[in-house]
C-alpha positions in Angstrom: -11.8 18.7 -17.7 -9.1 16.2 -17.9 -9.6 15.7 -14.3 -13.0 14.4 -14.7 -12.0 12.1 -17.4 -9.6 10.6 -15.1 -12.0 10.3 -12.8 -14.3 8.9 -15.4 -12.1 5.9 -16.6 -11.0 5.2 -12.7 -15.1 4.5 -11.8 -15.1 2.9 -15.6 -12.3 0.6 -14.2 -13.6 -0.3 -10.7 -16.9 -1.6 -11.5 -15.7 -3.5 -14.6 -13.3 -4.8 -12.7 -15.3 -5.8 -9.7 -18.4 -7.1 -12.2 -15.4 -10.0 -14.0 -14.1 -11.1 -10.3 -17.8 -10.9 -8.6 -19.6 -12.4 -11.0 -17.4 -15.5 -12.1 -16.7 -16.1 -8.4 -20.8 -15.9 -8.0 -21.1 -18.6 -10.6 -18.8 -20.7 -8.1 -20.4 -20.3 -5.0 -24.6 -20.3 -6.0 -24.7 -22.1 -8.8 -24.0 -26.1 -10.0 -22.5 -28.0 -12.2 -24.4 -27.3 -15.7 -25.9 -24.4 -13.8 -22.4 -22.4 -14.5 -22.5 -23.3 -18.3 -23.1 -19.5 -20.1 -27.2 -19.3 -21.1 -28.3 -22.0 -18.2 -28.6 -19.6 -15.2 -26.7 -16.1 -16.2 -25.3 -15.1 -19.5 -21.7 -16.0 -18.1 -19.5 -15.7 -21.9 -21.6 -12.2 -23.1 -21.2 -10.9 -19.8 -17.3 -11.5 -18.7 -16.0 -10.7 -22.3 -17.6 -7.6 -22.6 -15.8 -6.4 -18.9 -12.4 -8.1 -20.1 -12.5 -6.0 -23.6 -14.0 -3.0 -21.6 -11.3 -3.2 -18.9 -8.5 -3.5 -21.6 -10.0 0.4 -23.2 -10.6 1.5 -20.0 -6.8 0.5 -18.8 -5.2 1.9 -22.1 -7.1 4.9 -21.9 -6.7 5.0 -18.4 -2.5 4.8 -19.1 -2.6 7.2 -21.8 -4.3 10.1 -19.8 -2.6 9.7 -17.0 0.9 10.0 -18.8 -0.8 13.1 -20.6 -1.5 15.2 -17.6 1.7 13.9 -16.1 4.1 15.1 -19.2 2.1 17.7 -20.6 2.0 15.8 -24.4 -1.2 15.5 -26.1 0.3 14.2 -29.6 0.3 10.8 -30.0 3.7 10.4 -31.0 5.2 12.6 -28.5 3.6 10.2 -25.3 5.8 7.3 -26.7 9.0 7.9 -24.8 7.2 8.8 -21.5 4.5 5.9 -21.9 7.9 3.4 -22.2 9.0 5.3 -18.9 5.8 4.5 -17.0 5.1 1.1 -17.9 8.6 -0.1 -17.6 10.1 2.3 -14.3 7.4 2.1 -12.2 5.5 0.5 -9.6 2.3 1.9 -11.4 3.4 0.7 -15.0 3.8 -2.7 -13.6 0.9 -3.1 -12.2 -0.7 -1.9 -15.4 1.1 -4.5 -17.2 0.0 -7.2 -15.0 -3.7 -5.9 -15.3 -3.9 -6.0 -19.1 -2.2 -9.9 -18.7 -4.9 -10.4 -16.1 -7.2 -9.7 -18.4 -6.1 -11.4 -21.3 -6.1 -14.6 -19.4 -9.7 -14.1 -18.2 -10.9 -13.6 -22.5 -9.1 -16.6 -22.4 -10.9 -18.7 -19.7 -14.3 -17.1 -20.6 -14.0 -19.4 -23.9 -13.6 -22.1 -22.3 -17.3 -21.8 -20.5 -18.5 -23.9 -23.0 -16.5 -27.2 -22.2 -15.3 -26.7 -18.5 -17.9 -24.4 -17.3 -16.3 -24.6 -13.7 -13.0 -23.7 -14.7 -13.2 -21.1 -16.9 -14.9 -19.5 -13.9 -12.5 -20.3 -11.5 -9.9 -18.9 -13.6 -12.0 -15.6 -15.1 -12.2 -14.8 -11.2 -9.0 -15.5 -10.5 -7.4 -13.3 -13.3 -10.8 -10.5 -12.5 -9.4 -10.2 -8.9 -6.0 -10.1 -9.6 -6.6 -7.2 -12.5 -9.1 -5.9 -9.6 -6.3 -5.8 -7.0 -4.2 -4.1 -9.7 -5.8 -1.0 -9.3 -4.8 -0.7 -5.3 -1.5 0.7 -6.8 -3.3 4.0 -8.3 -4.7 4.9 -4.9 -3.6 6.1 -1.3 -1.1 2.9 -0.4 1.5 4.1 -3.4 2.4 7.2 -1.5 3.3 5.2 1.5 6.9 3.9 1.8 8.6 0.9 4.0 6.7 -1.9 5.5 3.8 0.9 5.9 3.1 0.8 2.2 2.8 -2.9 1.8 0.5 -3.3 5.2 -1.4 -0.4 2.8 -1.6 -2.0 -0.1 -2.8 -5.8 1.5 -5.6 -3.7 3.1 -6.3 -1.9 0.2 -6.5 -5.7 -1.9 -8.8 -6.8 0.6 -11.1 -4.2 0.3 -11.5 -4.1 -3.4 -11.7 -7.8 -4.0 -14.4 -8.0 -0.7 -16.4 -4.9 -2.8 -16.2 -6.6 -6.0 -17.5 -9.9 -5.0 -20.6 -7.9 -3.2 -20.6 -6.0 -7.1 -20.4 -8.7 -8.7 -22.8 -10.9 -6.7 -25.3 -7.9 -7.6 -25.2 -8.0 -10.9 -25.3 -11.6 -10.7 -28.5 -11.3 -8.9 -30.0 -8.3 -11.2 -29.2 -10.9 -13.6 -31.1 -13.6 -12.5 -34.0 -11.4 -11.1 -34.6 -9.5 -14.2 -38.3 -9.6 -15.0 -37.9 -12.0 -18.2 -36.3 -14.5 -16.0 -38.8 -15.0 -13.0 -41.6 -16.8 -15.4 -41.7 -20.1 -13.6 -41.2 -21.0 -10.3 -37.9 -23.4 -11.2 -36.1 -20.0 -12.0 -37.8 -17.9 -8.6 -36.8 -21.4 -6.9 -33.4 -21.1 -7.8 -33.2 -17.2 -7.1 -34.6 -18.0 -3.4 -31.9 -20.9 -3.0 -28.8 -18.3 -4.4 -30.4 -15.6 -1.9 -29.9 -18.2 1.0 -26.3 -19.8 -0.1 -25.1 -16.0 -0.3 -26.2 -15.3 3.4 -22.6 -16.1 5.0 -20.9 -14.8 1.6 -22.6 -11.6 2.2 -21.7 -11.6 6.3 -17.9 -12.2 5.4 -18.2 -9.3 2.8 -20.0 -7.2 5.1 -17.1 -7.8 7.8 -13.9 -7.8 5.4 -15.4 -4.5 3.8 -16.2 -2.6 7.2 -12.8 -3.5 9.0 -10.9 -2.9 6.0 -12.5 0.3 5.4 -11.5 1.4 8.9 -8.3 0.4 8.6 -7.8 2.5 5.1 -9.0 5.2 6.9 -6.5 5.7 9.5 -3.6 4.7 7.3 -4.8 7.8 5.1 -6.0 10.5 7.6 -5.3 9.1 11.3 -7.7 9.0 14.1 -9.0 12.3 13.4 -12.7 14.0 12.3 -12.7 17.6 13.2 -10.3 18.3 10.1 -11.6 16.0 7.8 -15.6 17.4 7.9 -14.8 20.4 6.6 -13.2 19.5 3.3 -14.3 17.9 -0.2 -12.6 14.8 0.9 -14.4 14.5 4.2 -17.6 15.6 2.7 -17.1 12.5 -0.1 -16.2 9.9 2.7 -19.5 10.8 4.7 -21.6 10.5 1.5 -20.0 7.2 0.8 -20.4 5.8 4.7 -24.0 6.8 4.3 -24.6 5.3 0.9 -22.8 1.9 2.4 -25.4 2.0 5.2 -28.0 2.2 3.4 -26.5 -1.1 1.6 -26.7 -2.9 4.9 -30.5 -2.1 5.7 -30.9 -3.5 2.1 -29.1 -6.5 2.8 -30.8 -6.6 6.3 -33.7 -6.7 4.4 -33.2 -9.1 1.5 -31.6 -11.3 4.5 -34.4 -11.6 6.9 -37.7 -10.3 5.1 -37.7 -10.6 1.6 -36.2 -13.7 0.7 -37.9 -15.6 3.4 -41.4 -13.9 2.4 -39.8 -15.3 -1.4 -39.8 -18.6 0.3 -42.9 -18.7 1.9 -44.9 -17.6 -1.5 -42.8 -20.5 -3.5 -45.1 -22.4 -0.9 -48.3 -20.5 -1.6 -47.8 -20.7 -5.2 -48.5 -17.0 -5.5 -44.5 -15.6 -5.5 -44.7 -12.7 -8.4 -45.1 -9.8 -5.4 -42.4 -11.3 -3.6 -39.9 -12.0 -6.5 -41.0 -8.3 -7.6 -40.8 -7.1 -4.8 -36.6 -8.6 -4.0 -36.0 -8.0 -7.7 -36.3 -3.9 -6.7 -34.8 -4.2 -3.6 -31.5 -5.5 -5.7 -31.7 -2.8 -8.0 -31.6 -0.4 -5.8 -28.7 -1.8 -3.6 -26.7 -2.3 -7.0 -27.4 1.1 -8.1 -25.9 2.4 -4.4 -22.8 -0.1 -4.9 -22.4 2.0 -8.4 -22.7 5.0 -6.5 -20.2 4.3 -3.9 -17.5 3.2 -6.8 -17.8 6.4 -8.4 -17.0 8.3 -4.9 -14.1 5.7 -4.3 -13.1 6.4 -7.8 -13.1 10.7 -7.2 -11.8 10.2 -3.6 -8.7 8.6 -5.1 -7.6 11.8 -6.9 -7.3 13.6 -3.4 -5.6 14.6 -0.6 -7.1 14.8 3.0 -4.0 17.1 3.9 -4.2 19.2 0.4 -8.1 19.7 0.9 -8.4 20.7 4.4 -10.1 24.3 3.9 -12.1 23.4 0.6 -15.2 23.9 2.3 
C-alpha cells in the first residue's frame, strides 16, 4: 500500500511541478505585455499558487513517506531524528530543501503578477523549473556515481524541464480553449496566434524530449531489448513510448490541420467547429501527457535489473 502512495505523491509532484514551470514560461513566450497580467488571457495568480501550495504538501508528504518506509517509524515523533538525517546528510534531502525554497520563491513572484506581470512570470518559471529539476535526484541518475552520475542527472534536468514546458503549455492551452473562453473571435484570434508562436517551442520540445529520452534509456538499461520486454519495467516503458506517440500525431495534427483550418474559419467568420474541434484535440493530448507522468512517476520506483522475470 505504501508503495502506491509513494507512487501517488511522485505523479502528484511531477505534474504540479511541470504545470508552475510550463505554464509561467507559456505566459512568456505566447502572450504580451498586459496579456500576462492574471484574469487578461489565463488565470495566471489562482493557477500558480495553487501548484506552489500543492507542491509544498506533496513535497512534505512526499519526505515524510519516504523516510517512513526507509526507517520503519510511523509515529510522528519517532521520524524526527531520521527526517534531520535525510534532509541534512543527503544528496536527496538537499534537493528537497532546495525544492520547498524553489517554491517559496515562486508564491512569492506569483504576488507580484499584479504590478510586474512579466517578472513574476519569469521568476515563478524560473523557481517551477528549478523545484521541477529537483525531482531528477529521486530517480535513476542518484544511483550512478563519478562523472557518470552528473552526465545522468544533466540529462535527466533536460528531460523534465523540456516535459514540463510541453505540460505546462497544455494546460495553458486547455486554459485558453475552454469552452467559456472561445465566445468572440478576439479570444479564438488570440488562441490561433498562441497555436502558431508555439510551433518551434513545440519542435525544440519534441527534439530535447526524444533525444533525452534515448539517452536516459541507455544510461539505465544499455543498448538492450530482449531483457527488458519481458518485465514490468519494460512493459511500462513500451506503454509510455506509445502514449508519447500518440502525443506527436496530436501535435502533427494541431500543427498542420487544425490550427490552420482555425485560421482559415477566423476568415470565414464561422470558427466554433474549428475552435471545438482544437479545443478536443488539446484535451486529449493533455490527458496523454498526465498519463505518461504517472508511468514516469511508477517507473521511477524500479529496477530494470530487479524486474527482469516479472512477467
Amino acid at each position: 500500500m505504501s508503495e502506491w502512495i509513494s507512487i501517488a505523491l511522485r505523479f502528484g509532484l511531477y505534474v504540479d511541478l511541470m504545470v508552475l514551470f510550463g505554464v509561467g514560461l507559456f505566459g512568456l513566450y505566447s502572450l504580451e505585455r498586459q496579456q500576462r497580467t492574471s484574469g487578461e488571457v489565463l488565470p495566471f495568480r489562482p493557477v500558480l499558487a495553487a501548484t506552489v501550495i500543492l507542491g509544498v504538501l506533496l513535497s512534505i508528504l512526499g519526505m515524510l513517506m519516504m523516510v517512513s518506509t526507509m526507517s520503519g517509524e510511523s509515529d510522528i515523533t519517532e521520524l524526527r531524528p531520521h527526517i534531520e538525517m535525510m534532509v541534512f546528510e543527503t544528496d536527496a534531502g538537499m534537493a528537497w530543501v532546495v525544492r520547498l525554497v524553489a517554491l517559496l520563491v515562486a508564491g512569492g513572484a506569483v504576488a507580484l503578477n499584479p504590478r510586474a506581470p512579466a517578472i513574476s512570470l519569469l521568476l515563478a518559471s524560473a523557481a517551477g523549473g528549478i523545484a521541477l529539476a529537483s525531482l531528477a535526484w529521486s530517480g535513476h541518475g542518484a544511483m550512478d556515481e563519478g562523472s557518470r552520475r552528473y552526465w545522468h542527472f544533466a540529462v535527466d534536468i533536460l528531460h523534465l524541464l523540456a516535459a514540463g514546458a510541453w505540460v505546462g503549455a497544455l494546460a495553458a492551452f486547455a486554459l485558453l480553449a475552454r469552452i467559456n473562453a472561445l465566445q468572440t473571435a478576439k479570444r479564438i484570434r488570440l488562441l490561433a496566434r498562441a497555436v502558431t508562436r508555439f510551433e518551434r517551442i513545440g519542435a525544440l520540445i519534441v527534439v530535447v524530449i526524444s533525444v533525452t529520452g534515448v539517452v536516459n534509456y541507455l544510461f539505465i538499461v544499455g543498448p538492450k531489448l530482449d531483457e527488458l520486454l519481458f518485465s514490468t519495467y519494460g512493459v511500462l516503458l513500451l506503454i509510455k513510448v506509445a502514449l508519447f506517440a500518440g502525443m506527436l500525431v496530436l501535435a502533427a495534427l494541431n500543427r498542420f490541420h487544425l490550427g490552420p483550418f482555425l485560421e482559415r474559419s477566423l476568415r470565414q467568420g464561422e470558427y466554433v467547429v474549428a475552435a471545438n474541434a482544437l479545443r478536443r484535440s488539446m484535451v486529449v493530448e493533455l490527458s496523454l501527457a498526465v498519463l505518461i507522468a504517472g508511468l514516469v512517476a511508477w517507473l521511477g520506483t524500479l529496477s530494470p535489473e530487479m524486474e527482469g522475470a516479472d512477467l
